[in-house]
N, C-alpha and C positions, 0 to 999 in steps of 0.2 A: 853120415849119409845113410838112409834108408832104401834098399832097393824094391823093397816091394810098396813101397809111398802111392799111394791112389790119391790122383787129381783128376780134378774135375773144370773143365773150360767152359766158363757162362759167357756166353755171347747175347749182350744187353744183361749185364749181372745187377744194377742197380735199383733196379725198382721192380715191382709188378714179381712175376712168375718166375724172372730173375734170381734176385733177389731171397724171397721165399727157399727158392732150392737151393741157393749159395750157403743158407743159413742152417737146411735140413742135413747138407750133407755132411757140412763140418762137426755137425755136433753126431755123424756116426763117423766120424774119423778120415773123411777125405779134407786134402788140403786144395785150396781155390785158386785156380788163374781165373779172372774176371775181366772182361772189355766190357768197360762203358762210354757213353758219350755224354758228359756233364759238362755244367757252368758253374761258374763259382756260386750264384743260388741253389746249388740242388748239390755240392761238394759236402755238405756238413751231412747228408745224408748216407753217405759212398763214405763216409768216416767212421760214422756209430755201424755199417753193415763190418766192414775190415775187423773195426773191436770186436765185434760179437765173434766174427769166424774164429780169430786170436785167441780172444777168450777161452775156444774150446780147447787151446792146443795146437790148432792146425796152422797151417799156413796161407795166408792172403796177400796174393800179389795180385794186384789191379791195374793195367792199362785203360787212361781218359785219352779217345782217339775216336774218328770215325770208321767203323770196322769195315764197312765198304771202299777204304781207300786201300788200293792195292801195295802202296809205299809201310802204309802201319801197318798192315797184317803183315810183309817181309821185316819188317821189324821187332815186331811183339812177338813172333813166332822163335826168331833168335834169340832175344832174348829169354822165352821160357825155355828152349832148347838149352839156354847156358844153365838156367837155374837147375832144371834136371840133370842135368849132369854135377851139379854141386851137392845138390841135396838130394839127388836120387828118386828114382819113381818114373811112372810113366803115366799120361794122359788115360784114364781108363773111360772118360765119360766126357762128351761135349753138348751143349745144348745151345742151340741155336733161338735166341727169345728177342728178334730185333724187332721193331713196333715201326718203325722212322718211314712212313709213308703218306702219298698226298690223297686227301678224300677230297671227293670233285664229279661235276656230271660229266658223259664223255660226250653226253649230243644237247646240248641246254637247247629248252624250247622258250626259255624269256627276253633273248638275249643278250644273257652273258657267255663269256668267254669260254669254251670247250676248254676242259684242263688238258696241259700240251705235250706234245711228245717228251720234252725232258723231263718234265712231271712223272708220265707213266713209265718212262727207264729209269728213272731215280728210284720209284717205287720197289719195280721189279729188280733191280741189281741190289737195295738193300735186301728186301723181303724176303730175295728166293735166291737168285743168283750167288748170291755172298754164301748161303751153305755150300754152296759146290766150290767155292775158293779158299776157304778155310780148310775144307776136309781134303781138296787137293794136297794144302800146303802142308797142313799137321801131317799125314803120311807120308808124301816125299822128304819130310826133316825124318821121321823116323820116329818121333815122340808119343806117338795114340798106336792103345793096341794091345791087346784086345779087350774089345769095348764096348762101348754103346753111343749112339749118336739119337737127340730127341729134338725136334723142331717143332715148334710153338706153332700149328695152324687155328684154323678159324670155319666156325661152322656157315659166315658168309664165301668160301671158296664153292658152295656149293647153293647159294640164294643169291638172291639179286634182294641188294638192302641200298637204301638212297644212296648216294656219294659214294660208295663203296668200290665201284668197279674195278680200280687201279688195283687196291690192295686184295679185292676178291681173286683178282687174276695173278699178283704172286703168288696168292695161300694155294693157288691152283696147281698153281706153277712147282711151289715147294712142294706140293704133294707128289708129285710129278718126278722130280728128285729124289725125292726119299725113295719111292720105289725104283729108282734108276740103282742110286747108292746101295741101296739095301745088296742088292743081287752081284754089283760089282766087289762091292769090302768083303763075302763071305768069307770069301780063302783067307781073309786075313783077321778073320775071328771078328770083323765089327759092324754091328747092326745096327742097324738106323729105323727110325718111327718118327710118325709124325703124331705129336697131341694134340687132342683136341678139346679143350676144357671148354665147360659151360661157361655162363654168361658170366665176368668175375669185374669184379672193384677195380679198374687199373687204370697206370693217367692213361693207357691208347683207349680205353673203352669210353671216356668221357670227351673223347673229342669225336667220336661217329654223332654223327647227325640223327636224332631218336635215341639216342639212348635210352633214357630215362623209358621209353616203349615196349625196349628189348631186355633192360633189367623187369620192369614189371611181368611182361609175356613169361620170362623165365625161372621169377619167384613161382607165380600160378601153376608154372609146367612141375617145376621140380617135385619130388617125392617129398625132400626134407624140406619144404616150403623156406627152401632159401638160395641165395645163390651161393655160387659155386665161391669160395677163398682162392686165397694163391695159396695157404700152404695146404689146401686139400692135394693140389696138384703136384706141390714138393714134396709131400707126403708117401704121393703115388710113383714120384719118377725116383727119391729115392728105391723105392722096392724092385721098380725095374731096371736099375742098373745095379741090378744084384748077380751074378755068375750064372744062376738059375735059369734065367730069361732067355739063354742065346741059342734057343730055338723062334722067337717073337722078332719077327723081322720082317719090313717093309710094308708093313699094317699102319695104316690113322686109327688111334687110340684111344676112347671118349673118357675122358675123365672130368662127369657132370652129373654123380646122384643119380641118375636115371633121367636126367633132365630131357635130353633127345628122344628117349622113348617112352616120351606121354605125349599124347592130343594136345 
């Protein structure tokens, strides 16, 4: 048993920005709890990530569950509580990366169907809501600390982009949060940020409506006339969950090449 074992909790660890930082951090020597929500098509992928973290040495334990059901998060949380206490260590880093939201108009003028109130609560209790119930639950177990907490937003939390509404008003919403969190965990050493990555390859960016509009617009923007990676982003949030940092708190955090501050 190692006591001083640094893990790291990816929330959506499978794909996308996920993923990328599951893979960054193992290979500087944190081991991974991971929540994802797979099908048996997309299980062979959540297999070669687990080998890769292994591979380093570390540890990968993965829960397939949906992380907004209040039943599996009192569950997966005990369970890693067991595992810490077997193998020692504590939660130093959680990143909040869940995508799982409805895009839709909220006033259609052809008409079709307004997207519906459990639409728009579905959105918001994955998108935003659910940081506040995990970071609840990991401190009252006792397991996270001191730390760092980084949630995945979106530079539509603050445009208006077609279909986007629902999940604009999570990213709103999470940011909202994160400055709430930021100020309440101080005393307890854990800070919280919100990212905000340029335009990047992932399966949630190919299902917004224009895409292919908002990749183009943001090759053009960028410096490095490209877009942004995911592991640019694991890159970066590794370095921020370095001990250094915990003065950096309850800030949105652009990590996009200079993408946001060009014409």
């Amino acid at each position: 048993m190692t006591a001083d074992r640094r893990w790291a909790l990816i929330l959506g660890a499978s794909s996308g920005f996920g993923a990328a930082t599951a893979r960054r951090l193992a290979s500087e020597g944190w081991s991974i709890f991971g929540v994802h929500l797979d099908r048996r098509s997309t299980m062979a992928a959540v297999g070669e990530l687990v080998a890769d973290i292994e591979a380093t040495g570390q540890s990968a334990i993965f829960f397939n569950g949906n992380a907004a059901d209040d039943g599996f998060r009192t569950e997966t949380i005990a369970s890693m509580k067991q595992t810490l206490e077997t193998q020692g260590g504590r939660i130093k880093m959680m990143m909040h990366s869940l995508a799982f939201g409805t895009l839709g108009v909220l006033v259609p003028d052809d008409g079709t169907k307004p997207i519906s109130r459990k639409q728009i609560e579905m959105t918001m209790d994955v998108m935003a809501n659910s940081l506040v119930y995990w970071t609840q639950d990991v401190v009252a177990a006792d397991i996270m600390g001191p730390g760092r907490i980084f949630a995945m937003t979106s530079e539509g939390s603050e445009k208006a982009w077609p279909k986007y509404g629902p999940v604009a008003a999570a990213k709103a919403a999470l940011e909202c949060y994160v400055r709430q969190l930021g100020r309440e965990l101080a005393s307890r050493k854990i800070t919280v940020n919100a990212i905000l990555a340029g335009v990047t390859h992932t399966p949630a960016l190919n299902k917004i409506p224009g895409a292919d509009n908002l990749i183009a617009t943001a090759i053009a923007k960028n410096p490095y006339d490209r877009l942004t990676q995911p592991d640019d982003v694991a890159a970066a949030i590794a370095e921020l969950a370095r001990p250094g940092t915990h003065w950096l708190n309850s800030n949105v955090i652009r990590i996009d090449g200079g993408e946001s501050s060009s014409a």
